[in-house]
N, C-alpha and C positions, 0 to 999 in steps of 0.2 A: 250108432257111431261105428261099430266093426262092420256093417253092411258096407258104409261110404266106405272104409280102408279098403274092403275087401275088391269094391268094385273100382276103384282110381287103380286097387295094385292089378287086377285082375286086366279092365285097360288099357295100363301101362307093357303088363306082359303081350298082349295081343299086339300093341304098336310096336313093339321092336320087333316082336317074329315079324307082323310085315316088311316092314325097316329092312330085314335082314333079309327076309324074300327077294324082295326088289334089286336088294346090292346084287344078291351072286345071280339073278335072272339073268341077265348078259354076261356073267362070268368062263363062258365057253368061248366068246364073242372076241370081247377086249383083250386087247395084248397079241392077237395076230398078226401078222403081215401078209396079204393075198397078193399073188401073182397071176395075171391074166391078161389077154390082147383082146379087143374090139378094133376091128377093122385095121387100121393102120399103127394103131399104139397101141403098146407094150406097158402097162402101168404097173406100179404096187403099192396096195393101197393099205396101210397102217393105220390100227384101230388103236388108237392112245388113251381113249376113256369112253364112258359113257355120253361124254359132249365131244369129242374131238377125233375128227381122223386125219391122217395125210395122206396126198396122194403124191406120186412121181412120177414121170414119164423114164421110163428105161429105153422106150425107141419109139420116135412119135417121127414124123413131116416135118415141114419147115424148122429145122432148128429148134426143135421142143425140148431134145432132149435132155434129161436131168431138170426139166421145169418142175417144180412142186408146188403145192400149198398147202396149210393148215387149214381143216374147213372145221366151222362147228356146226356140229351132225345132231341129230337126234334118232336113236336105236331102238328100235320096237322088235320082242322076241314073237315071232309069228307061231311058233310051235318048237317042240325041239327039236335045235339043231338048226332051225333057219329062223333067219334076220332079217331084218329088213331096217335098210339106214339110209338117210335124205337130210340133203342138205341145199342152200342154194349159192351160186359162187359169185364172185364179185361182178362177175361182168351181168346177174342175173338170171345164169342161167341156173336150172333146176334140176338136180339130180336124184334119184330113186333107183336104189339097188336092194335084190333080196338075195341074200347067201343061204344057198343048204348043203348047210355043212356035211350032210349023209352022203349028197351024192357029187359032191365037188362044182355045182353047178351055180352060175350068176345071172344073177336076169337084170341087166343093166338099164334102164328109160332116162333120159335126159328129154328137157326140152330149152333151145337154146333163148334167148333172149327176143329174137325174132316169129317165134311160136313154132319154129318145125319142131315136129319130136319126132326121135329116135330110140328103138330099143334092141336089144340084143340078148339072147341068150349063148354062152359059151362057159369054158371048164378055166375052175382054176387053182391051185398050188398053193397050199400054203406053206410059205419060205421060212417064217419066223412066228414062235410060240412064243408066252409070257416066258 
């Protein structure tokens, strides 16, 4: 009988430390705001959780700007200090962005609904901490 206790409590310890792992893995991540241009637009793109980020247009073409949305994202830590988050947007289109936070750099791929893809790499700022 102390064997069972020992090994439910034993576990039980091992599932919260992972538990606990997992939470602060993207803890360097979430609660940013990055600022960065691809081509024509000026974006900033806010990390609200583990499932959600926003993006803005601060200076886009046609009347974009100040366009936002709410996406829900899924965040993979690739190593430390870089991320990697994707989501796909209403109109279908597909996005893939990897942050490394060491060297201020983004590596931006979309592919629009029509299957061209595009990708970019360029620097970017971050405006706002947790």
């Amino acid at each position: 009988m102390n064997k069972i206790i020992t090994t439910v409590a034993m576990t039980m310890i091992v599932s919260l430390g992972f538990a606990q792992q997992k939470q602060d893995s993207n803890s360097d991540f979430i609660g940013k705001t990055f600022d960065y241009t691809i081509e024509n637009f000026h974006l900033n793109l806010q990390i609200l959780s583990d499932h959600q980020a926003k993006w803005t247009y601060v200076s886009a073409p046609d009347n974009q700007v100040g366009k936002t949305e709410t996406e829900n994202v899924n965040i993979s830590k690739i190593s430390k200090g870089i991320y990697q988050i994707y989501w796909t947007e209403k109109d279908g289109s597909n996005v893939v962005d990897i942050f490394n936070l060491k060297t201020n750099k983004v590596f931006v791929n979309f592919t629009l609904p029509d299957s061209k893809m595009y990708n970019y790499q360029t620097s970017f700022k971050i405006i706002q901490k947790k």
